[in-house]
Phi, psi and omega in degrees: 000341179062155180208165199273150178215146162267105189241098160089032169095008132238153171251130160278130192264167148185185198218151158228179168242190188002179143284208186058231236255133132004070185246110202264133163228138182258083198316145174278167188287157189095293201276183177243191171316324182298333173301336180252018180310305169314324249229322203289270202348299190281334179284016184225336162333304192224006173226151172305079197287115191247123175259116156254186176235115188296184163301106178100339194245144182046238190295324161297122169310199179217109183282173180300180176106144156294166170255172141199171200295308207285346200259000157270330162306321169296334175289321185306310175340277187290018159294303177330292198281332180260351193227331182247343160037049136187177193321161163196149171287161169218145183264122182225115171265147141064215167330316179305304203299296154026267150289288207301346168279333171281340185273300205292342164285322168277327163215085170318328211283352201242004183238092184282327162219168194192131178269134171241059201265155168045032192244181186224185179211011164206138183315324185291359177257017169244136191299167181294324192285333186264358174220355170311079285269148192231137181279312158225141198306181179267170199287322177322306157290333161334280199292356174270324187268355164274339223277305209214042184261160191261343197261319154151191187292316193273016157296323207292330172295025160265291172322331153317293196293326183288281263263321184285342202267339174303293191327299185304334176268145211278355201274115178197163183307188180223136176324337199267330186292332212281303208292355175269007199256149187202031156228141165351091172239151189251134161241128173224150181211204212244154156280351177264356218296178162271012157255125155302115208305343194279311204264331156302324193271318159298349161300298166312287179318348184252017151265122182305331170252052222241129164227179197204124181223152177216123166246120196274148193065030167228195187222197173332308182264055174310326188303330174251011194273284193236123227255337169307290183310308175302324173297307187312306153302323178281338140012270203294319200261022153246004164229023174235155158300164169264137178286175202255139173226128162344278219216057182288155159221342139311296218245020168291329187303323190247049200248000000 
């Protein structure tokens, strides 16, 4: 049913599923928690799961104020330290890959594995059309942000104007920032995805645990495209070690 928590001067809602080890899933932006519905069965099979809702988003109201990446990454922080009080992996689509790349930067010590899905770690990685600024949301959204936001239907174009106005801005990381991430992290995107397939393979590459998955015939939304294949892989890379490979040339530097 999810419940309200106070965190960084807000409340915040979220839900969890299963049990066991700690897993934070991190939502795209515009949308709620509800992006992972096909997705949370299996992922709740085996990790204790926690969905929260940014600032603005699903069950959070939208406090006064701009958005920006680092200041949702802080919200994230404190979610962490109050309500689940250890380390945890974490999954992040789109905007969600994002805060979780800022959280695993700011505080290594709370993050053990990380997920990037459809995500970027710079503005330029994303195609342009796909961050461009929007007059109105799409009908999908509309209707996901009446059915349970607390500030009503006719708030959400102000959340709109943050979320175009967060986009815009150039402040995101850098390869050399990239190189500072020290827990196992998967980038994983679509071969159509709105990240550019260039930018993704430089994101890998530039993380010292850095893995790479392409799920072929989707697009952005690979996760519910093809939701058997995208589970597996994101699966297979939070509950196994990484394995000894023959005959590396990435990953020979760390030999």
């Amino acid at each position: 049913m999810g419940k309200y928590i106070n965190v960084n001067n807000i409340k915040m809602w979220y839900d969890e599923k299963g049990s066991g080890e700690p897993l934070l899933m991190l939502h795209p932006g515009g949308v709620d928690s509800r992006a992972f519905e096909p997705n949370i069965p299996a992922f709740s099979e085996k990790f204790h799961v926690y969905l929260p809702e940014r600032r603005g988003h699903g069950h959070t109201a939208d406090p006064e104020g701009e958005y920006s990446f680092d200041l949702l990454a802080d919200d994230t922080i404190a979610f962490i330290e109050k309500v689940i009080e250890k380390p945890v992996r974490i999954l992040g689509y789109s905007d969600g890959s994002l805060v979780g790349l800022l959280v695993a930067k700011k505080r290594p010590d709370l993050v053990t594995k990380l997920i990037c899905a459809a995500g970027v770690y710079h503005r330029d990685g994303w195609y342009e059309q796909a961050i461009a600024p929007v007059s109105e949301a799409p009908e999908f959204m509309i209707a996901m942000y009446a059915d349970v936001s607390p500030d009503g239907k006719e708030h959400l174009p102000i959340v709109v104007k943050k979320l175009n106005e967060m986009h815009a801005k150039n402040i995101m990381l850098t390869e050399e920032d990239l190189q500072t991430i020290n827990c196992q992290t998967l980038v994983i995107v679509s071969d159509d995805d709105e990240v550019k397939l260039e930018h993704a393979i430089s994101f890998y590459r530039a993380l010292p645990h850095g893995e790479l998955a392409v799920i072929p015939g989707t697009s952005h939304g690979f996760i519910v495209e093809k939701i058997d294949l995208s589970n597996k892989i994101m699966l297979d890379f939070l509950t196994q070690d990484p394995i000894q490979t023959y005959a590396p040339i990435h990953r020979a530097r760390n030999k």
